[in-house]
Backbone as CSV, one residue per row, in Angstrom:
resi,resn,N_x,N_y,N_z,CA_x,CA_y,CA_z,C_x,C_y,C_z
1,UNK,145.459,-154.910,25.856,146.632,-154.880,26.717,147.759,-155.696,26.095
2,UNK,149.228,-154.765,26.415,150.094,-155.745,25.733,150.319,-156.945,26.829
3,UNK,150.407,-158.121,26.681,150.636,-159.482,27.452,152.453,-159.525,27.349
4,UNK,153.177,-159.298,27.045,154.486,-159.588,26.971,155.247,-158.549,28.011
5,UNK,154.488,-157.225,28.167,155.123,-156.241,29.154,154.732,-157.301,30.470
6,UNK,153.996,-157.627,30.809,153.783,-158.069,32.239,154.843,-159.374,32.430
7,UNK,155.371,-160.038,31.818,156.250,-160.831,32.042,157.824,-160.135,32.497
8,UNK,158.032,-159.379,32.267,159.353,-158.712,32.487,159.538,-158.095,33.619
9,UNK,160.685,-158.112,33.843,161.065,-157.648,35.049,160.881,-156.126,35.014
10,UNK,160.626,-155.318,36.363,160.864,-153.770,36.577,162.228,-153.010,36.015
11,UNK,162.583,-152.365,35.484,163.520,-151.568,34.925,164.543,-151.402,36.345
12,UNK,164.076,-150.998,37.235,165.029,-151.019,38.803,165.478,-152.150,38.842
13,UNK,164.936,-153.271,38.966,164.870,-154.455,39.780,165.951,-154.967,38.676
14,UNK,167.568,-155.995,39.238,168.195,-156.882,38.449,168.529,-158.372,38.911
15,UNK,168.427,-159.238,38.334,169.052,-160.357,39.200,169.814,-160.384,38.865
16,UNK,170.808,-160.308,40.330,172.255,-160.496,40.106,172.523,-161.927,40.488
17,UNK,171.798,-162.922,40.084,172.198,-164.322,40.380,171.588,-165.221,38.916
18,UNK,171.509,-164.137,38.247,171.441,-164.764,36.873,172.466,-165.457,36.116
19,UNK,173.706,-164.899,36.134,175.122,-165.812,35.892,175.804,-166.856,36.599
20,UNK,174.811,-167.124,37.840,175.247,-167.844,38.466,174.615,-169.056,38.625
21,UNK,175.211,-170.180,39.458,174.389,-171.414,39.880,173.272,-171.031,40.570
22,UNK,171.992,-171.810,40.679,170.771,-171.709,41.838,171.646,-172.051,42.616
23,UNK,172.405,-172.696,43.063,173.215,-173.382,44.257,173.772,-172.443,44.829
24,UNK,174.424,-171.399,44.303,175.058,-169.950,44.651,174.265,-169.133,45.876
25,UNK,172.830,-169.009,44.525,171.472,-168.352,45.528,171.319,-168.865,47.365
26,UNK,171.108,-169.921,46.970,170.765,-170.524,47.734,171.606,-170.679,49.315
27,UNK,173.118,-170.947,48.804,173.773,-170.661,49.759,174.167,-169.259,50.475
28,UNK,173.909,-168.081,49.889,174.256,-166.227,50.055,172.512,-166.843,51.148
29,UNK,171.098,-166.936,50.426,170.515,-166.965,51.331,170.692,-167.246,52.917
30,UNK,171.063,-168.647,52.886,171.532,-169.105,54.435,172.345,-168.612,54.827
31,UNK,173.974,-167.909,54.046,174.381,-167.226,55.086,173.857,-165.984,55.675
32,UNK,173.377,-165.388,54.822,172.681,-164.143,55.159,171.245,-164.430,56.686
33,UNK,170.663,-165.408,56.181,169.676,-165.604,57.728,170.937,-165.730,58.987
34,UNK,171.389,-166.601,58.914,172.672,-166.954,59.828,173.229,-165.404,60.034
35,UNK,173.469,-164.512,59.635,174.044,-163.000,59.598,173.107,-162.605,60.331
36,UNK,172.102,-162.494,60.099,170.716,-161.653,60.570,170.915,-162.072,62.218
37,UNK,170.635,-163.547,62.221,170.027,-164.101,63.551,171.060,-163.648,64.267
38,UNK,172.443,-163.728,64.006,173.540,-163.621,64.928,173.664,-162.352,64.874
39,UNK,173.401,-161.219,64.190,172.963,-160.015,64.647,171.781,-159.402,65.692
40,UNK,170.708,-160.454,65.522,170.227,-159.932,66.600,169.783,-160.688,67.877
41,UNK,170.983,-161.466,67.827,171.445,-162.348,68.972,172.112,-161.374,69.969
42,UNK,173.327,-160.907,69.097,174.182,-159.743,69.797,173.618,-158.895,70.239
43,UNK,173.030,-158.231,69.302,171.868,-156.787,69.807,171.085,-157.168,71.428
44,UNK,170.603,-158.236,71.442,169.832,-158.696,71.825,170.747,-158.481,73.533
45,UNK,172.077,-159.531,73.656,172.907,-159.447,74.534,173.458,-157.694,74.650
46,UNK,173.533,-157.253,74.003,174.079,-155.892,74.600,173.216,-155.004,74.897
47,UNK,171.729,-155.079,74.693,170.708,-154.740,75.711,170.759,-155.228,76.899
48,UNK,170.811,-156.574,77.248,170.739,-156.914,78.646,172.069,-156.546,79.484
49,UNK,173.048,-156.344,78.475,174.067,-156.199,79.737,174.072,-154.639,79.735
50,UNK,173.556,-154.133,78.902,173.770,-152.405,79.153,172.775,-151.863,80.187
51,UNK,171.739,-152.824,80.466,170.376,-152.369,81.353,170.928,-152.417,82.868
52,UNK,172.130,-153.561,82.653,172.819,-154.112,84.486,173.292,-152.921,85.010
């Protein structure tokens, strides 16, 4: 078996946070949870008031 193919990434797959700081990463992460939650915070409220 070749040992050097298994280290590499998938041909699909790119990191696009390779030119960047880890610090970058890191912060797109948290806003993105923060995005999520407050999405389905909302969702969440416009079920209950659409059921009234």
């Amino acid at each position: 078996m070749n040992e050097d193919s298994s280290n590499q990434q998938p041909r699909g797959k790119k990191d696009v946070f390779a030119d960047f700081d880890p610090d970058v990463k890191v912060r797109t992460k948290k806003m993105l949870m923060y995005f999520i939650i407050f999405a389905i915070v909302m969702l969440f409220g416009g079920f209950t008031s659409a059921s009234s």
